[in-house]
C-alpha positions in Angstrom: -26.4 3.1 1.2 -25.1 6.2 -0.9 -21.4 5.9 -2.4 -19.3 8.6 -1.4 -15.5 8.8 -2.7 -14.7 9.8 0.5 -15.7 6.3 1.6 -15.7 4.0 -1.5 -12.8 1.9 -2.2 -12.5 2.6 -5.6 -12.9 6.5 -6.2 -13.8 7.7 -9.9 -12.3 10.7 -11.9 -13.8 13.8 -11.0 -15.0 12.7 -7.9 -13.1 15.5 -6.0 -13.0 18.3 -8.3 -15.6 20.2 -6.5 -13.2 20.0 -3.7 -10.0 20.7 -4.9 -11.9 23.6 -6.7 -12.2 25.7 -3.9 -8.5 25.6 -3.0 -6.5 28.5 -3.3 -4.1 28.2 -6.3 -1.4 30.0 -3.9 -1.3 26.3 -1.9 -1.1 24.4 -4.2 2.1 22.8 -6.0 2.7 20.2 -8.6 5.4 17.9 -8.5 5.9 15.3 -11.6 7.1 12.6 -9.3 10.1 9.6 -9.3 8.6 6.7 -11.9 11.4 4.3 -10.0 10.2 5.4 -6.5 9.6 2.6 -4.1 7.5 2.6 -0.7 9.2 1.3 2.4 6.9 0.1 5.1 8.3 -0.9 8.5 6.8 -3.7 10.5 7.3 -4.9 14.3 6.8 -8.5 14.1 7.8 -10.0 17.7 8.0 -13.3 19.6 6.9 -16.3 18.1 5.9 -14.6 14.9 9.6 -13.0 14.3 10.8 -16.9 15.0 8.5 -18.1 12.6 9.2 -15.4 9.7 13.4 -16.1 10.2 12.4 -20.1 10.1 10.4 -19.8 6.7 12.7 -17.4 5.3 16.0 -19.7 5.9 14.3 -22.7 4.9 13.3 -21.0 1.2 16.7 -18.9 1.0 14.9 -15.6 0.9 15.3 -12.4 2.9 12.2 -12.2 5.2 11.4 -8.8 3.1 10.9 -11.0 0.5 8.8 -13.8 2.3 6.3 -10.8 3.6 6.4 -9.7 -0.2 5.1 -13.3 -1.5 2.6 -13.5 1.6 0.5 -9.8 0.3 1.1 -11.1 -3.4 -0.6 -14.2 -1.9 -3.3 -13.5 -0.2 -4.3 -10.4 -2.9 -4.7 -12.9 -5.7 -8.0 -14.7 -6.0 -8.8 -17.3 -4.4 -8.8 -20.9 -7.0 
């Protein structure tokens, strides 16, 4: 099967100059960005799953934010 950075996980540079090429300069703005920004997702977590996260959370001390937090850290590592 071809790559494609539309689909591969793991785009390369350059792969969408060709694209962005044929925009029109007039739409197009550049904004340097916040270095300390921070992304905020919002979860629903209901019924036995909300009981379980306040459990775990209370028993190590931690906000559940931070249990969630350990929990992607987790399961991103490698496994061994």
């Amino acid at each position: 099967m071809t790559k494609t950075p539309w689909t591969d996980l793991v785009p390369q540079p350059g792969d969408f100059d060709a694209d962005l090429a044929t925009i029109d300069p007039r739409f197009v703005e550049s904004h340097h960005g916040d270095p300390s920004a921070k992304v905020r997702i919002v979860l629903s977590i209901e019924g036995e799953d909300a009981n379980r996260l306040q459990r775990i959370s209370a028993a190590r001390g931690e906000k559940p934010a931070d249990v969630i937090a350990d929990l992607l850290r987790a399961a991103d590592s490698p496994a061994g």
